[in-house]
Structure formats: structure tokens, C-alpha cells
Backbone as CSV, one residue per row, in Angstrom:
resi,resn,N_x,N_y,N_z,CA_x,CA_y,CA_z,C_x,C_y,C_z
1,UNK,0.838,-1.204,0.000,0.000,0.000,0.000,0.873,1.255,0.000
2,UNK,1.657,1.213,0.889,2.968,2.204,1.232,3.637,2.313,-0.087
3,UNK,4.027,1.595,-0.992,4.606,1.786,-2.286,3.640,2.831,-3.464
4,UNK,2.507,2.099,-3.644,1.370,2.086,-4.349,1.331,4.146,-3.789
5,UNK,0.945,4.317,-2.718,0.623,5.472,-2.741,1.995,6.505,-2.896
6,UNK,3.423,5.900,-2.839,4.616,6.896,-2.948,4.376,6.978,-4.305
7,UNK,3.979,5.808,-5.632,4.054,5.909,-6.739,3.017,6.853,-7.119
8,UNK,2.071,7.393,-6.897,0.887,8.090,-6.604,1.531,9.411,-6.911
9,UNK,2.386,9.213,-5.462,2.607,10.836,-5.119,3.682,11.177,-6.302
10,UNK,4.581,10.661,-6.680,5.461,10.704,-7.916,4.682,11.364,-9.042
11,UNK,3.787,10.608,-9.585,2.924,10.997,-10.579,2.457,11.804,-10.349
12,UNK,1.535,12.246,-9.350,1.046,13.553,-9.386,1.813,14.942,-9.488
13,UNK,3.090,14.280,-9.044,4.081,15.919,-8.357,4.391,16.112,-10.309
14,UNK,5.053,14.902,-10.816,5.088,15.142,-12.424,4.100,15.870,-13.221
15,UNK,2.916,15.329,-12.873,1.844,16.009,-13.453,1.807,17.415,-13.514
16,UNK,1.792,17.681,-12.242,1.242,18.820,-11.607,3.026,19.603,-13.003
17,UNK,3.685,19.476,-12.874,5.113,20.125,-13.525,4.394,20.664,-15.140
18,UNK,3.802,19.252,-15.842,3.603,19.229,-16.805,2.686,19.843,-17.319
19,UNK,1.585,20.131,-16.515,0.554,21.035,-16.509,0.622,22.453,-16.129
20,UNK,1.305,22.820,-15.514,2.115,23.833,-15.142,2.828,24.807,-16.285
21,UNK,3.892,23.358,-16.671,4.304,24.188,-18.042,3.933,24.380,-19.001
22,UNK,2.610,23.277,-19.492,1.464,23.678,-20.531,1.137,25.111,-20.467
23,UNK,0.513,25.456,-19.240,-0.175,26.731,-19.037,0.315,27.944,-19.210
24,UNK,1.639,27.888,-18.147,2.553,28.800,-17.820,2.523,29.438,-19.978
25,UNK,2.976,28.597,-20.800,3.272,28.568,-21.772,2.286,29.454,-22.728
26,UNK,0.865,28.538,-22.766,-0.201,29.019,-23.514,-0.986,30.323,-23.012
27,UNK,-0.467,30.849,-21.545,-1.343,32.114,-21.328,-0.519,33.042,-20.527
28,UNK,0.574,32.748,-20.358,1.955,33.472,-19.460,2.567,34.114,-20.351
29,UNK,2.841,35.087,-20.624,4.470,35.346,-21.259,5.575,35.228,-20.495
30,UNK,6.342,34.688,-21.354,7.688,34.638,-20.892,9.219,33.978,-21.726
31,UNK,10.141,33.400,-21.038,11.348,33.799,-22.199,11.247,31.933,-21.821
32,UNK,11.843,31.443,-23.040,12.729,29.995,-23.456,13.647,29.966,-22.377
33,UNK,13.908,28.688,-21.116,14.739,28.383,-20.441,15.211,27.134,-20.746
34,UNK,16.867,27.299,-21.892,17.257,26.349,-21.840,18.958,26.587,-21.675
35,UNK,19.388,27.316,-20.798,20.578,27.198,-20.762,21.161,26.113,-18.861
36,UNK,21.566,25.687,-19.027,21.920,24.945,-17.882,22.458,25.432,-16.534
37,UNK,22.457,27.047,-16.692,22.504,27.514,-15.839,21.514,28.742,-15.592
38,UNK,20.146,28.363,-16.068,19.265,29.100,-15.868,18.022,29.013,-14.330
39,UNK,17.419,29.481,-14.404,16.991,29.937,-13.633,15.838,28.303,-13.052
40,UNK,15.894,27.639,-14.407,14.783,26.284,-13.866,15.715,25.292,-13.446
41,UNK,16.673,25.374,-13.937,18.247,24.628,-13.531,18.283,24.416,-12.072
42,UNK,18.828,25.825,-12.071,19.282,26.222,-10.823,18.356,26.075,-9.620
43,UNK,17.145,26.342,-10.118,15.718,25.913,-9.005,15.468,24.168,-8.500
44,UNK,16.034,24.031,-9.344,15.454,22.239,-9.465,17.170,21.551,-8.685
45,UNK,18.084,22.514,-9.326,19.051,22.113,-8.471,19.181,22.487,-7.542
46,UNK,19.210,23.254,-6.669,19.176,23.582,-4.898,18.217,22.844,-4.263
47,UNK,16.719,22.734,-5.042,16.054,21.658,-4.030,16.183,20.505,-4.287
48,UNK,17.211,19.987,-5.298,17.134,18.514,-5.373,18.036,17.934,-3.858
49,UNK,19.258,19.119,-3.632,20.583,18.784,-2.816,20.219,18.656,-1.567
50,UNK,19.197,20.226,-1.052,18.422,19.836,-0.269,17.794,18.976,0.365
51,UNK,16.560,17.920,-0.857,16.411,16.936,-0.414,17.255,15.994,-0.024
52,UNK,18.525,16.071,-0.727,19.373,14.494,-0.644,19.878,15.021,0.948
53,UNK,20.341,16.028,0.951,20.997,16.500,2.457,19.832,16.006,4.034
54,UNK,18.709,16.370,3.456,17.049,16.097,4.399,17.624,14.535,4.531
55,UNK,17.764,13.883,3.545,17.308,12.088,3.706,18.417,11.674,4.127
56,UNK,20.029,12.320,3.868,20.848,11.343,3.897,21.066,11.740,6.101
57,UNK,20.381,13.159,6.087,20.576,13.445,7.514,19.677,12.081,8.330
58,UNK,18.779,11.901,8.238,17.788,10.946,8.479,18.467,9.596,8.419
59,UNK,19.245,9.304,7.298,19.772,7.871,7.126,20.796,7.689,8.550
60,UNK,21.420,9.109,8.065,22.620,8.868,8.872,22.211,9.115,10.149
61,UNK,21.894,10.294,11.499,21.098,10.469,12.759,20.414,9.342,12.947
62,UNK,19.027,8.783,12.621,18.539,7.901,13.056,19.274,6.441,13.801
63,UNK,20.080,5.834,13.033,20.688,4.928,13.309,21.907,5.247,14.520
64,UNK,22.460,6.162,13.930,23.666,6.426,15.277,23.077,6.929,16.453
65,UNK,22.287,7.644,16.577,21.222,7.887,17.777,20.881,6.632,18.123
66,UNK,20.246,5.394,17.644,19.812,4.175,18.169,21.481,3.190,18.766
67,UNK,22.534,3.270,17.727,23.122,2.678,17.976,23.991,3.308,19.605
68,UNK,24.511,4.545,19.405,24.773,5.545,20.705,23.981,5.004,21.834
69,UNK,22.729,4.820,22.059,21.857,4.322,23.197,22.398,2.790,23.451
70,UNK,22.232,2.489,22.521,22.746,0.700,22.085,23.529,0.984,23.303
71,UNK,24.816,1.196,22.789,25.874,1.139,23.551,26.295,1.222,25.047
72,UNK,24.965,2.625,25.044,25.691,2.831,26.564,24.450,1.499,27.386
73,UNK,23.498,0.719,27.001,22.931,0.212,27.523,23.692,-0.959,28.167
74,UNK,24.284,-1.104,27.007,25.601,-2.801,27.279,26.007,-2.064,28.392
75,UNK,26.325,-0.958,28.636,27.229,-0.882,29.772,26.048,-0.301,30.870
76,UNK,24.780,-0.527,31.028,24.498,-0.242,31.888,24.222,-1.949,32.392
77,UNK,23.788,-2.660,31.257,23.307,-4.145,31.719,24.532,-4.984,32.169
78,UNK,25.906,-4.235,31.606,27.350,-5.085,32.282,27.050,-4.690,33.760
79,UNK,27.046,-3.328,34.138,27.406,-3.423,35.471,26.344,-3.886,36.422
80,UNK,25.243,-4.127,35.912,24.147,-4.513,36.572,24.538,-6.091,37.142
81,UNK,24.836,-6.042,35.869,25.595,-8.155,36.252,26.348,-7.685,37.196
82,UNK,27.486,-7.101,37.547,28.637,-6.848,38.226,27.770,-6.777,39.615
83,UNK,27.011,-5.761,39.597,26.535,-5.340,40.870,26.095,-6.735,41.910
84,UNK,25.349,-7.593,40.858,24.599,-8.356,41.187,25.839,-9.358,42.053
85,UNK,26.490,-9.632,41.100,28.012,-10.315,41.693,28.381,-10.589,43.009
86,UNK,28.689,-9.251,42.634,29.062,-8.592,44.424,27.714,-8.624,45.571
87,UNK,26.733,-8.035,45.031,25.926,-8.193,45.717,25.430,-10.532,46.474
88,UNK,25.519,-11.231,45.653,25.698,-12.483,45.427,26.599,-12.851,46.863
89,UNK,28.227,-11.973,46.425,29.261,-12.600,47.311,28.644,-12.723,48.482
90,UNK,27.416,-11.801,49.561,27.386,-11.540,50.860,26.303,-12.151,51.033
91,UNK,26.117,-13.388,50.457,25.056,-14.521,50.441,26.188,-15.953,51.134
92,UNK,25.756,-16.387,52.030,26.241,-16.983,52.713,26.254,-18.668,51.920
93,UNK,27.495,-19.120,51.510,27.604,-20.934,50.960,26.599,-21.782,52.069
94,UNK,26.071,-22.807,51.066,26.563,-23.040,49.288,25.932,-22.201,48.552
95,UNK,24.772,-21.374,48.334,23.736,-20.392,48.229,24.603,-19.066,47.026
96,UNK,25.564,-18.635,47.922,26.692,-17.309,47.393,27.125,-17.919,46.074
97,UNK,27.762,-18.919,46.429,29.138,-19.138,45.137,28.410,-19.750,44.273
98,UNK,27.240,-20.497,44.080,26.895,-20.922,43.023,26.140,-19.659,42.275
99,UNK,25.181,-18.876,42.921,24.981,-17.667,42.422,25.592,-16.735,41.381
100,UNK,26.782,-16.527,41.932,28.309,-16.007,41.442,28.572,-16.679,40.142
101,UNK,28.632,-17.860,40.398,29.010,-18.946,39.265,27.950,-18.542,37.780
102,UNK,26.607,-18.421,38.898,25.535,-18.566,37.286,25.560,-16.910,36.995
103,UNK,25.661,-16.074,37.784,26.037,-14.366,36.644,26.834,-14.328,36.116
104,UNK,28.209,-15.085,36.507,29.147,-14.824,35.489,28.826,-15.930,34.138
105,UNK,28.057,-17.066,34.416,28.336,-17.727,33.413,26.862,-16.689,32.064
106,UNK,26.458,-16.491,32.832,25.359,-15.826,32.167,26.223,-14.508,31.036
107,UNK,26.631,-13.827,31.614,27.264,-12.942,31.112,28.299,-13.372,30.063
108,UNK,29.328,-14.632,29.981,29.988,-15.230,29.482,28.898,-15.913,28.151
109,UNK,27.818,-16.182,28.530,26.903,-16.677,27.624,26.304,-15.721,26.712
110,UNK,26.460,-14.618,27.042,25.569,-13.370,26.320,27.427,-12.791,25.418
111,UNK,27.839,-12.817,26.135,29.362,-12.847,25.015,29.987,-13.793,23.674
112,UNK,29.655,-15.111,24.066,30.045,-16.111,23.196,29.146,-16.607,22.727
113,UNK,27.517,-16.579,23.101,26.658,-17.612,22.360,25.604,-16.611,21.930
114,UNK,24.987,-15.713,22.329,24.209,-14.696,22.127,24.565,-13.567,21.385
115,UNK,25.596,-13.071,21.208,26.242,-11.716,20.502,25.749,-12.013,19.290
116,UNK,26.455,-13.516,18.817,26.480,-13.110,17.097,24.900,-13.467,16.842
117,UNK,23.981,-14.360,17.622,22.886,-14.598,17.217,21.862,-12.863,16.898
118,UNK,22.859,-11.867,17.835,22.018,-10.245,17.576,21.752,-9.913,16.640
119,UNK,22.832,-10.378,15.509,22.905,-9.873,14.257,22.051,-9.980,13.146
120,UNK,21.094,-10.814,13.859,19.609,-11.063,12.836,18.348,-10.633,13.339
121,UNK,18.793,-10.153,14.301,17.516,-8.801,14.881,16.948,-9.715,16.583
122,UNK,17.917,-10.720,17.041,17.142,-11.196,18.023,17.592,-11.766,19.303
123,UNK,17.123,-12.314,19.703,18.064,-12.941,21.397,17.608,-14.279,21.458
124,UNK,18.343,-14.520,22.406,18.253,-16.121,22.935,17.528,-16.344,23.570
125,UNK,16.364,-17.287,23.258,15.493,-17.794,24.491,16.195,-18.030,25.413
126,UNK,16.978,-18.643,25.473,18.460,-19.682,26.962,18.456,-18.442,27.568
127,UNK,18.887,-17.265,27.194,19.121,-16.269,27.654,18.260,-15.771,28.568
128,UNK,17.328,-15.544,28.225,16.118,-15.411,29.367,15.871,-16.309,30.384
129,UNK,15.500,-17.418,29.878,15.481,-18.664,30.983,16.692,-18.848,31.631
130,UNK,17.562,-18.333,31.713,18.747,-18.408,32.820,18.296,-17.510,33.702
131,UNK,18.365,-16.046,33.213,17.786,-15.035,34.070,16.495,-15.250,35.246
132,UNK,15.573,-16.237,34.127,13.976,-16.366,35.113,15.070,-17.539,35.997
133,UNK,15.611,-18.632,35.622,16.110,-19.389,36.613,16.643,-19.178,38.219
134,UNK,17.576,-17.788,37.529,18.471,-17.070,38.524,17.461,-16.604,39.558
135,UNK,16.555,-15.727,39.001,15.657,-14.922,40.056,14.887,-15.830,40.777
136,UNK,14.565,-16.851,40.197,13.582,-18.006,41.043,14.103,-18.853,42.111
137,UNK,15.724,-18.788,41.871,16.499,-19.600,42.641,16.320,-18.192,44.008
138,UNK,16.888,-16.983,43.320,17.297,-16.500,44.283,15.802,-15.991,46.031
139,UNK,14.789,-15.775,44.636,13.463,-15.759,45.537,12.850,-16.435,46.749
140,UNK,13.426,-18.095,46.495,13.029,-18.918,47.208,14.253,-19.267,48.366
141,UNK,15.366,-18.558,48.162,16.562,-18.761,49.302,15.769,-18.424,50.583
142,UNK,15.878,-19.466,51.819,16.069,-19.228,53.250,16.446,-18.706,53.850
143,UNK,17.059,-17.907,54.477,18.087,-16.833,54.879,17.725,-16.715,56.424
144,UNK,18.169,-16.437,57.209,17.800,-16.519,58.500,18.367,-15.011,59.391
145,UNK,20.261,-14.938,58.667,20.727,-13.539,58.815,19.858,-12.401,58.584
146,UNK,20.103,-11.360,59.165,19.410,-10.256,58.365,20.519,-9.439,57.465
147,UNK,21.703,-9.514,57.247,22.794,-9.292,56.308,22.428,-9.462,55.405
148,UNK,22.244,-11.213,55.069,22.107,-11.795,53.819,20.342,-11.562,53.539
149,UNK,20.053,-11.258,53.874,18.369,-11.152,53.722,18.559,-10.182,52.904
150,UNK,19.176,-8.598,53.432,19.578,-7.445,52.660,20.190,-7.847,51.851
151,UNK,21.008,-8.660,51.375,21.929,-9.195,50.314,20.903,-9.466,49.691
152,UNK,19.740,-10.110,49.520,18.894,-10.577,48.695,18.304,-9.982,47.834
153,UNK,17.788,-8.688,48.755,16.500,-8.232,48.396,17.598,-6.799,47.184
154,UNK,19.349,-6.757,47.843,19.561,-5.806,46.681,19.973,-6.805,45.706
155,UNK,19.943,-8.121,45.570,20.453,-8.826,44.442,19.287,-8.801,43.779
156,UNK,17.938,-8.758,44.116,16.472,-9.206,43.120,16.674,-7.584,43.001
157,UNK,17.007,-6.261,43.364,16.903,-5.122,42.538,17.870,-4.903,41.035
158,UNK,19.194,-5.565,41.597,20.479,-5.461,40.815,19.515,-6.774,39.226
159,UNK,18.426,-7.730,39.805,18.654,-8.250,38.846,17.418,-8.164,38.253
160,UNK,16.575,-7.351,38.586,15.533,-6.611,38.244,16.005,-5.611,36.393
161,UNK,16.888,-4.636,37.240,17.519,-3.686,36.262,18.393,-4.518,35.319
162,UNK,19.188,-5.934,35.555,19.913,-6.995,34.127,18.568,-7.069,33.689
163,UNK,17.624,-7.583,34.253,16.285,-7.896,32.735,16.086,-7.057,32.528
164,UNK,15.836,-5.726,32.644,15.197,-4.332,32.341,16.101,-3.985,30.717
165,UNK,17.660,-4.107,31.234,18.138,-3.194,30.147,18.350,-4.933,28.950
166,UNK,17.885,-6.063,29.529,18.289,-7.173,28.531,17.265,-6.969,27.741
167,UNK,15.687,-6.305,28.401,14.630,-6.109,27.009,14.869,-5.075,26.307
168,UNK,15.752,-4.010,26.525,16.372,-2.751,26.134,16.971,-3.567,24.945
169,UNK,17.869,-4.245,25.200,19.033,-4.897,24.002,18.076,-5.138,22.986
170,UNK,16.937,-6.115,23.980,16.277,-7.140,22.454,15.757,-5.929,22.237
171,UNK,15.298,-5.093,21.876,14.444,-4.015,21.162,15.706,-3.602,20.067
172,UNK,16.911,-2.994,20.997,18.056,-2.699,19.805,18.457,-3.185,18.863
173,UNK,18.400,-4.790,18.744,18.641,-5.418,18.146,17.473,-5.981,16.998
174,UNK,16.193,-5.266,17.634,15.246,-5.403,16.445,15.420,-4.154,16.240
175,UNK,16.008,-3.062,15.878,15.765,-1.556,15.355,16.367,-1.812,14.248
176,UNK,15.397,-0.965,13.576,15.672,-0.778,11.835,15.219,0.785,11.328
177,UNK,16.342,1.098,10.284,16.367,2.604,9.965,14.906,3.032,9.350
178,UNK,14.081,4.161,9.650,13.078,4.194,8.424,13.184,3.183,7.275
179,UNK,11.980,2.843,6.506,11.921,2.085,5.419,12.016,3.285,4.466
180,UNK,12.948,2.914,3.372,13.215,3.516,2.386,14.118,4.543,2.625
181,UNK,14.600,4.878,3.650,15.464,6.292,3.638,16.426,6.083,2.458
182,UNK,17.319,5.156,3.411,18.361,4.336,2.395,18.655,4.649,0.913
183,UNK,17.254,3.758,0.351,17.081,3.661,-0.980,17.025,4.906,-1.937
184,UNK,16.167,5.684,-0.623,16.008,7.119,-1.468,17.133,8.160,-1.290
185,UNK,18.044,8.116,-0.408,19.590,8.902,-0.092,20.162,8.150,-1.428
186,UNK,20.078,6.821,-1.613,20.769,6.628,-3.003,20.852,6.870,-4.094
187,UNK,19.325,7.471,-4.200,18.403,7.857,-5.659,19.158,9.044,-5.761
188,UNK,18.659,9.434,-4.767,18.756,11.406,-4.906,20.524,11.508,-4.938
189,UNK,20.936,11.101,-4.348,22.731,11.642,-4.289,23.113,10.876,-5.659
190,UNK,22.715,9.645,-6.408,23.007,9.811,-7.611,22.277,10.734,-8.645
191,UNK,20.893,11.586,-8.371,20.529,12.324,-9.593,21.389,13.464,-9.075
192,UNK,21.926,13.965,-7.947,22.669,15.017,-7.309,23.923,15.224,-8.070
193,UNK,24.395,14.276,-8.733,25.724,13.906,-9.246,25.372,14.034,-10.407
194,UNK,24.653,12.976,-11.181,24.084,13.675,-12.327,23.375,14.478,-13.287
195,UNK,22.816,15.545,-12.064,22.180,16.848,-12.275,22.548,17.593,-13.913
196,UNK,23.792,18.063,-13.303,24.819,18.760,-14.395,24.451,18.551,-15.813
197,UNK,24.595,16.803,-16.141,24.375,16.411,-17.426,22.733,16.432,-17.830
198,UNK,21.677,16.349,-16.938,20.883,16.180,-16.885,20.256,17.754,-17.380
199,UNK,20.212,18.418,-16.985,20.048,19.940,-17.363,21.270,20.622,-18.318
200,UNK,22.115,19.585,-19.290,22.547,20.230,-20.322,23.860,20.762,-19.822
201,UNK,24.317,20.958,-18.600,26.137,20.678,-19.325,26.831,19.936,-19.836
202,UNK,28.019,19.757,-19.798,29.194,18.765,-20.753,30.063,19.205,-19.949
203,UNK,30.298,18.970,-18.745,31.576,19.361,-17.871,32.881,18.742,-18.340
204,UNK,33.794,19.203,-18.856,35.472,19.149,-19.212,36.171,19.424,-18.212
205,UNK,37.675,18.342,-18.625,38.987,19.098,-17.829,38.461,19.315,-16.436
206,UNK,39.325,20.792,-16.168,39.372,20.764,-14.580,37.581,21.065,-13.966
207,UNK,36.980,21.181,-14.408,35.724,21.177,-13.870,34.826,19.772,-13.540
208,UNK,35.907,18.583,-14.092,35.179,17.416,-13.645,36.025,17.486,-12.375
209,UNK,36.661,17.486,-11.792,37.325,17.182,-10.664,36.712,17.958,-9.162
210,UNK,35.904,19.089,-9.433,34.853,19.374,-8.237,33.595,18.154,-8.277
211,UNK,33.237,18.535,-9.272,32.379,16.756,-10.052,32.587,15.390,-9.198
212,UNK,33.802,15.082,-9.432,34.186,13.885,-9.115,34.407,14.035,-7.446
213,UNK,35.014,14.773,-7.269,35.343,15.022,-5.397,33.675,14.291,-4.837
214,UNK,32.926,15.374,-5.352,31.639,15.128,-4.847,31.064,13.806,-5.206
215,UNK,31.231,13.526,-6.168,30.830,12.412,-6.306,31.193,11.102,-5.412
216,UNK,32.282,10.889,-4.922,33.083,9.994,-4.486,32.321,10.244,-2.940
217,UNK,32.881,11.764,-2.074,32.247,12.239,-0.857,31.105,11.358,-0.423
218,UNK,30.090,11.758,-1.754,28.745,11.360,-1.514,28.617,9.691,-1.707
219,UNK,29.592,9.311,-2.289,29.283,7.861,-1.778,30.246,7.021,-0.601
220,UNK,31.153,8.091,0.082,31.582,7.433,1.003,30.662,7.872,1.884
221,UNK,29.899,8.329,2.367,28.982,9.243,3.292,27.798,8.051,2.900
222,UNK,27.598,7.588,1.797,26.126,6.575,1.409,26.555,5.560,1.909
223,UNK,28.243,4.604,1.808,28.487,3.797,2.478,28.415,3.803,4.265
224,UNK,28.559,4.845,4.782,28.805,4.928,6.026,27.232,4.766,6.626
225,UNK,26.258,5.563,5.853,25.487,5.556,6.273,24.729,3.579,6.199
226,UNK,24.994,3.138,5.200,24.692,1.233,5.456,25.341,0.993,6.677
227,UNK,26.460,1.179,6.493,27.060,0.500,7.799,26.789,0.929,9.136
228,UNK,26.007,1.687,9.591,25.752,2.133,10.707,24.262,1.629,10.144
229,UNK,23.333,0.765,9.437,21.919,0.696,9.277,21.529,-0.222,10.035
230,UNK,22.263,-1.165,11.429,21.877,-2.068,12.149,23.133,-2.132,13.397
231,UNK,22.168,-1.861,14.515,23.174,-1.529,15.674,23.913,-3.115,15.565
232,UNK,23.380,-3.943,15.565,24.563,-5.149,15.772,25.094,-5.805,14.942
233,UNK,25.231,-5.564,13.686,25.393,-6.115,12.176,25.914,-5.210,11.051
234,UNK,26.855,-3.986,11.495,28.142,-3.494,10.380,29.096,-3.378,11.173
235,UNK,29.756,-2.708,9.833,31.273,-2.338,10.295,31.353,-1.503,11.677
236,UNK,30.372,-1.009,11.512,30.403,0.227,12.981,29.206,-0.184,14.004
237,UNK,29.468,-1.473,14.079,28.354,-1.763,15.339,28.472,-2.156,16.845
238,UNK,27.626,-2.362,17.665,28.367,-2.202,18.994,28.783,-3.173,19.342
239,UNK,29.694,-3.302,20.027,30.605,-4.582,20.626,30.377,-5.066,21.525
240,UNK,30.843,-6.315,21.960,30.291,-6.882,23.505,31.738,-6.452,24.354
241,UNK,31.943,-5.380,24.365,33.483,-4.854,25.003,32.837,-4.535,26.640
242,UNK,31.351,-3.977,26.669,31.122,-3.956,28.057,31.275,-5.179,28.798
243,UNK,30.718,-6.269,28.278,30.663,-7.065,29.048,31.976,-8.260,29.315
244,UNK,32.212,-7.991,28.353,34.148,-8.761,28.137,34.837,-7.406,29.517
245,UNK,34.491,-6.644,29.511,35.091,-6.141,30.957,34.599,-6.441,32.014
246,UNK,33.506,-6.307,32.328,32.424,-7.074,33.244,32.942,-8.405,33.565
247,UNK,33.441,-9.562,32.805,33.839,-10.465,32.935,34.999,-10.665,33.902
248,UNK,36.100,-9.529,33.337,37.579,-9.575,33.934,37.658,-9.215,34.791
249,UNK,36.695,-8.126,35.154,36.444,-7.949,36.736,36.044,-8.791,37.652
250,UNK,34.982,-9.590,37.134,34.616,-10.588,38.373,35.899,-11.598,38.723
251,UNK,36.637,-12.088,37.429,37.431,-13.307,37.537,38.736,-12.317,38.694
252,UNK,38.539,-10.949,38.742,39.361,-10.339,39.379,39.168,-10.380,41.078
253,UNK,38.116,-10.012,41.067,37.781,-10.968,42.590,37.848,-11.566,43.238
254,UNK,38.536,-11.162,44.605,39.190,-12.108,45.110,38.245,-13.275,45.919
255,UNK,37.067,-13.110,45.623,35.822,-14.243,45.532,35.350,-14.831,44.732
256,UNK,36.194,-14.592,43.385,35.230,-15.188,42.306,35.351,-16.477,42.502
257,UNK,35.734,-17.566,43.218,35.860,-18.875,43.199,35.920,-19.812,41.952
């Protein structure tokens, strides 16, 4: 439907040109515009650049804004694990260290078995069901101290906020740029390029070489913008570097057992 009516709007905006210049013609006076640097040229060229500048801003912002959040989330859901950790240690054996055992392995699991599965927009069931495991284990602990009681109740907050920002991830990892930006930053920055010929110059010699600069610019700027089109799946996407630190810290502990 979404296609059907952009093709719509295409046609009409043509129309509307063609009818325009019928008229303009048969009841307007006015002068022959055909030099390539005239006045319909030049009109059609500033708002074409415009637009491409509008879409390719959109291609490009949208995604790095999503991916930017991306990022700092890993590092809010690393230290959440961490917290939890520590919080874990002041849980009294056998109860503590196996605890310990399953955040770090959890975290180790979201590094090596879960990362690359992101890259197709999704997460690990396992992944969750460790988490519901963890909290169910930890819910039903006995505790008799009132230390470790407080140990508890901040480990179910610490692990409250790991699921909070883990549905954060899965959302990131389903984010996708507008439909069509893309396609249409491609359209427009190639008629942008071929404007010139299009309205009747023949650019020579040293005047292709502003030509060409731009040309090239605009497609390293079209590449950059793909590669930033999926927070967990280009060249510029986010890393599991939070939690590969998260890791080295716990094994740093002089409790990690």
C-alpha cells in the first residue's frame, strides 16, 4: 500500500510540472529556459541537494542515535551483572558461590553464544530462561541472617535492572532505519551527481574534478550511512566490550571462586 501510494505521489508531483508548463506557456508570457545555468536549472538544483541532504541526515542520525543508546545500555546491563556479583558474594555458601558462578556464566553466555545470534535482529530464548532461573532460585533462598536477607532483596533489585536493560538490548537489536530512507539517499545523491548532465552541461577538464570530489564524498557518506543501518550487524556496530570487561572484573575478585 505504502509503495502504491509513494508511486501516486510521484505521478502527481510530475503532473502537476507538466501542466504547469502547458499553461505557464499558452497564457503566461515569458522567455525559453534552456541554458543549464538558468533559472529552472538552478531551481530544481538547490532543491534537489536539499532533499538528498534532508534524507541522507535521516539515514545517517537515526541509526547512530539508536546505535549511541545501544551502547551505553551494554554498559548499563554489564554493570548490573557486576553489581549483582558482588551483591551475590554476601550470600552466605553453598547459596553465594553458586549464584556467582551462574552471573558470570550468564554474562559469558551473552558474550560467546548470544552476541552473534544479535545480528539477525534477536536474542536467545536460553538467555532469558537463565535469568527467570536465577531470580527463582534467588526468591526462594532461606536466609535466616538479616545481612544476607539485605543481600537478597539488593540482588532481586540489581537483577531486576539486568532484565530491564536485557529487554532494552532485544528491542536494539530489532531496530531498523526508516523504510526507504536508504534507498532514497541513493536515488537522490546519484541524480545530485548527475544533475549537471541532466540539465545540459558537458563538464570538461578541470571542472570534472569538483564533479568527481563530490561524487566519491557522496558515496563514502552513502556507504557509512549502510554501515551504521543495524546496531549489531556493520562495520560500525556495537561490541560486547562492556561485558568482556564485566567479565575480567569478576574473575578479578578475590571471591570469584
Amino acid at each position: 500500500m505504502m509503495i502504491l501510494v509513494s508511486v501516486l505521489a510521484v505521478v502527481c508531483a510530475v503532473g502537476v510540472v507538466a501542466v504547469a508548463a502547458f499553461l505557464f506557456r499558452r497564457f503566461v508570457r515569458g522567455t525559453d529556459d534552456l541554458l543549464p545555468n538558468g533559472p529552472s536549472a538552478g531551481h530544481a538544483g538547490s532543491m534537489l541537494s536539499s532533499l538528498f541532504l534532508l534524507v541522507f541526515a535521516i539515514a545517517i542520525v537515526v541509526p547512530w542515535s539508536t546505535a549511541d543508546a545501544a551502547r551505553h545500555n551494554t554498559y548499563a546491563e554489564s554493570q548490573a551483572a557486576v553489581e549483582s556479583y558482588w551483591s551475590a558474594a554476601r550470600i552466605p555458601a553453598p547459596a553465594g558461590p553458586e549464584l556467582r558462578r551462574q552471573v558470570r556464566d550468564y554474562v559469558d553466555f551473552v558474550v560467546r553464544t548470544e552476541w552473534p545470534l544479535m545480528a539477525s535482529g534477536g536474542l536467545s530464548q536460553e538467555g532469558a530462561s537463565r535469568l527467570e532461573t536465577l531470580r527463582t532460585q534467588v526468591t526462594g533462598l532461606v536466609l535466616g541472617d538479616e545481612d544476607a536477607k539485605a543481600a537478597r532483596g539488593d540482588l532481586l533489585d540489581e537483577m531486576r535492572e539486568l532484565s530491564s536493560a536485557r529487554r532494552q538490548r532485544a528491542a536494539d537489536a530489532g531496530a531498523k532505519p526508516p523504510a526507504g530512507v536508504l534507498p532514497l539517499a541513493i536515488v537522490t545523491g546519484v541524480i545530485v551527481i548527475i544533475f549537471p548532465f541532466l540539465a545540459g552541461a558537458r563538464p570538461r577538464g578541470k571542472t570534472l574534478v569538483p564533479l568527481s570530489l563530490m561524487a566519491g564524498l557522496l558515496g563514502l557518506g552513502i556507504f557509512l550511512a549502510w554501515q551504521i543501518s543495524h546496531v549489531f550487524a556493520s562495520g560500525l556496530s556495537v561490541g560486547p566490550e562492556a561485558y568482556e570487561a564485566a567479565l575480567t572484573e569478576m574473575r578479578r575478585l578475590p571471591w570469584s571462586g
